[in-house]
N, C-alpha and C positions, 0 to 999 in steps of 0.2 A: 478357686476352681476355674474361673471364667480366665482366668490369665495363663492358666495351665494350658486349657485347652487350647485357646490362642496360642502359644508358643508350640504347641504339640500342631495344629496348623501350618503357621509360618513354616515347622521344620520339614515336614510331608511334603509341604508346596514346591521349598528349593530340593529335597529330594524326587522328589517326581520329575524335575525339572533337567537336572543330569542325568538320573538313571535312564530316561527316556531319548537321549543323544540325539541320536540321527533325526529321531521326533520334532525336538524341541530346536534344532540346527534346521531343519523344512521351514517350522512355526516361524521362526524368526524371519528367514529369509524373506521370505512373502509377506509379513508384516513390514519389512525393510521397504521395501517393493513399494506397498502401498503408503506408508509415509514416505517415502522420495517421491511419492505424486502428488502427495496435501504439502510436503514442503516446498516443493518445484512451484506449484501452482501460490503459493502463498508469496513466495520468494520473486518470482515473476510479477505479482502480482505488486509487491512493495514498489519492484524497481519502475512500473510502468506509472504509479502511481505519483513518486519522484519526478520522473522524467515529465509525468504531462503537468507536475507542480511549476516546473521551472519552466515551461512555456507558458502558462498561466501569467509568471512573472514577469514576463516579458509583453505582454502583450496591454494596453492603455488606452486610455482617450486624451488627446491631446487638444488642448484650448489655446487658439490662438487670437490674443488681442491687437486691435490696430494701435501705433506706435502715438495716438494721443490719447489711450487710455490711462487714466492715473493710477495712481498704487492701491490709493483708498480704496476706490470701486472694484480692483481686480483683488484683492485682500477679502474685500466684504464677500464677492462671488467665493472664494475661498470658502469662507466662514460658512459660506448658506450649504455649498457640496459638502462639506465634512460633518452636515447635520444630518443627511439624506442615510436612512440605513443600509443602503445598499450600496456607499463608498466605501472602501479600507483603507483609502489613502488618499490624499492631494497635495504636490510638491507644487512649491510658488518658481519660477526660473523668471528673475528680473531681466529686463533689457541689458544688460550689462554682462548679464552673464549668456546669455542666448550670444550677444556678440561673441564673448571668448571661447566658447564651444563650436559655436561656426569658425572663428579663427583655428582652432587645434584640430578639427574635421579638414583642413584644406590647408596643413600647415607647408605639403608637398605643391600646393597649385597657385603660386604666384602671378601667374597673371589674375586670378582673381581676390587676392589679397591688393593686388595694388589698382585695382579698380575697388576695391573697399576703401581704401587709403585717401581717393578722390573725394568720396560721399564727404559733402560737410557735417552731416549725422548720423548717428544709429540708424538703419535702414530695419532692424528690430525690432518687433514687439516680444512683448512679454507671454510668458503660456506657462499654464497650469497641466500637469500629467496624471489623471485620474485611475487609480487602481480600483475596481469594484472585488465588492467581497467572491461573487460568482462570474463567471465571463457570460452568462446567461441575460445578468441584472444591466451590460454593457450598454441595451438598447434603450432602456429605462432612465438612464442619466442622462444619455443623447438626447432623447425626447425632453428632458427636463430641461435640459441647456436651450434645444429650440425653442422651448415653450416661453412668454411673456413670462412669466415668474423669476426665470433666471436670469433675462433682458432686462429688468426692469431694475435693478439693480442702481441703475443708473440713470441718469436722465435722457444720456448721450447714448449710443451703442456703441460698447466697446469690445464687443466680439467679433472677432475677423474670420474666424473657422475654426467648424470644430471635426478635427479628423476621422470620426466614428464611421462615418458612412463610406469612406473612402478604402474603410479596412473590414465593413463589416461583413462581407463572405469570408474573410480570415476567420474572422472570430465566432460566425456563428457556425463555421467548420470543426474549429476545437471546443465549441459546446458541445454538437453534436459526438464526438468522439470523445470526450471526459463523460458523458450519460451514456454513451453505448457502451463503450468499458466497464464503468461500474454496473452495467446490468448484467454484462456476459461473465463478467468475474462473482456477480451471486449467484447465476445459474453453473456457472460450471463450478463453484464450491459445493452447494447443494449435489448436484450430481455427484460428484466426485466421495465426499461424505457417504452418498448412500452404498455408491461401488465399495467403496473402499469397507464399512461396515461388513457388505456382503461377504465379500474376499476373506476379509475377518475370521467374521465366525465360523464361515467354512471352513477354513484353513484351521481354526482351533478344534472344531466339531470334529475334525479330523483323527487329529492329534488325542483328544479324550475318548473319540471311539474303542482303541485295547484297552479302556478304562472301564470298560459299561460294568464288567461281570463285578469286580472291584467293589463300583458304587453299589449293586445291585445285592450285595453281600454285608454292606454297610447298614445299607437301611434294612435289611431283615436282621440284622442283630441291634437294630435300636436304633442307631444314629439320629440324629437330627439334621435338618438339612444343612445348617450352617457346619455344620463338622464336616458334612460329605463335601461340601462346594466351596468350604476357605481353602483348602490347599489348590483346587486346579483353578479358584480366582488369583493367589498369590501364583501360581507357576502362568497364567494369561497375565500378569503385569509385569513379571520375570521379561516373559518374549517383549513385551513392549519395550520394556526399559534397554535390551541390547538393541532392539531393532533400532531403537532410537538413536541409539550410540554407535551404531552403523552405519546409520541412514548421515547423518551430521558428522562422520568422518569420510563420507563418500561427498558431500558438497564440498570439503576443501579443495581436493583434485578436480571437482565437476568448475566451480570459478575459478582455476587458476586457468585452468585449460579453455575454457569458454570463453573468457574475456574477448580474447582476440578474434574470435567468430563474432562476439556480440556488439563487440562496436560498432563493424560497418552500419547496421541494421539501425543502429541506434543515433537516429540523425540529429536530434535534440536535446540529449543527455549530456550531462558532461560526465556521467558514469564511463568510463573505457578502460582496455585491457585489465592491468592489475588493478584499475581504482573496483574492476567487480568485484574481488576478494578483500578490498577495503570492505565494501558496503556490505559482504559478507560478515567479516569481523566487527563491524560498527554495530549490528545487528544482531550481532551472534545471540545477546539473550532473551530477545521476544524469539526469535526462530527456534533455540532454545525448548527453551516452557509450550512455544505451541508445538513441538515435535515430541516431545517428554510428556505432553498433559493429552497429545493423541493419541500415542501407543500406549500409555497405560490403560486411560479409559477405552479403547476402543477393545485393547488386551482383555481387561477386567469385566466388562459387560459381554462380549462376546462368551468368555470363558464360564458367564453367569447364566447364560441361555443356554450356554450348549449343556453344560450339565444337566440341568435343569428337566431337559428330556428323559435323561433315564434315572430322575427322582421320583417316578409313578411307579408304585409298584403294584 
């Protein structure tokens, strides 16, 4: 009986669904609507995430030692930084290679190659390039490096400079702007969620409104409410599932076209032109699942309240 019914459901729902056309062709639309706002903002949201990733990666502490520190002591320093929890990384660059990096930096400026060429030594030190896990944590390791703890290392000082401070209104600019992003990106999800819900149900409440007399005629011949409210919850998951498949064949044309608007803007990204529609298809199945798992749920719960109204009888 239970799977009767169910199947006697499901068929009501996709019949309600066509018979009602122009209805169910509204529904969608506006559903459409409001998932191209939770995708856009999602989708936006990825890319800006990316973008301020890959400034993160670039951005370091650089340690410079004088040219008679030795390898043991600047190895040891190593060792003590990559214990600190707030490092993710420490690259060693010996004297020898700091040379041939400056050599291929100035492979075009021979007069100063051959004033390098006079030196009877490496005019080089050695430097350590420290990545921290947060760019917040940046001033934490600078302090540590100033501090006797990290000098001490040694008997000698063999620290020559450490570049933090020389960079740190950079860096504590893209902290500032990595924390203010992730905060404007939960409120205007939140926001957006609750519009978008609104829009919803209204939009469905709509739709089931030439339905009242229907339900209303259900439940005085007996119905239960699961019988009255499975078909216009399966016809509110119906509108999702197209809006969805609407919405995600309207971002194809929306990145191919956009690209080229959104490079200029996009001063630190290596995202451009068509690589948007890359990062579009690279992505396609979390965008996917969260545009599919909005419009049904939003379809299904909406479609579950509105009825629900005219189940009093």
């Amino acid at each position: 009986m239970f799977w009767t019914n169910t199947k006697r459901v499901v068929k009501t729902g996709f019949i309600n669904f066509f018979r009602n056309g122009f209805v169910s062709l509204a529904a969608v639309l506006m559903m459409a609507i409001t998932l191209f706002a939770i995708g856009s903002l999602l989708f936006s949201g990825a890319l800006l995430e990316t973008s301020l990733n890959e400034l993160k990666e670039k951005v370091d502490v650089n340690v410079y030692f004088v040219t008679s520190a030795d390898e043991a002591s600047i190895l040891a320093l190593k060792d003590a930084l990559e214990g600190l929890p707030e490092v993710a990384e420490v690259t060693y660059t010996s004297r020898e290679e700091a040379l041939e990096r400056f050599k291929e930096r100035h492979e075009d400026d021979q007069l100063t190659l051959q004033a390098l060429e006079e030196l009877s030594e490496n005019p080089l030190g050695a430097n350590l390039s420290i990545k921290a896990k947060e760019t917040s944590q940046y001033e934490g390791i600078a302090n540590y490096l100033e501090s006797q703890s990290a000098l001490s290392i040694s008997e000698t000082p063999i620290v020559d400079k450490v570049n933090y401070f020389q960079n740190k209104t950079a860096i504590d600019k893209l902290t500032e702007i990595v924390d203010e992003s992730e905060r404007s990106n939960l409120l205007k999800t939140v926001l957006l969620i609750i519009v978008s819900v609104l829009i919803t149900f209204n939009t469905i409440r709509l739709a089931i409104y030439n339905s009242r007399e229907e339900i209303k005629v259900m439940k005085l011949v007996g119905a239960n409410n699961w019988y009255v409210q499975g078909p216009f919850i399966i016809t509110g998951i119906m509108y999702g599932t197209f809006s969805a498949i609407l919405t995600l064949a309207l971002f194809y044309p929306v990145t191919l076209w956009f690209g080229p608007v959104f490079y200029p803007f996009n001063f630190f990204s290596t995202i451009q032109n068509s690589d948007l529609l890359i990062f579009y298809s690279s992505n396609f199945a979390q965008i996917f699942f969260a545009v599919f798992g909005a419009g049904i749920i939003l379809g299904a719960i909406s479609s579950y309240l509105a009825v629900k109204k005219y189940l009093k009888i």
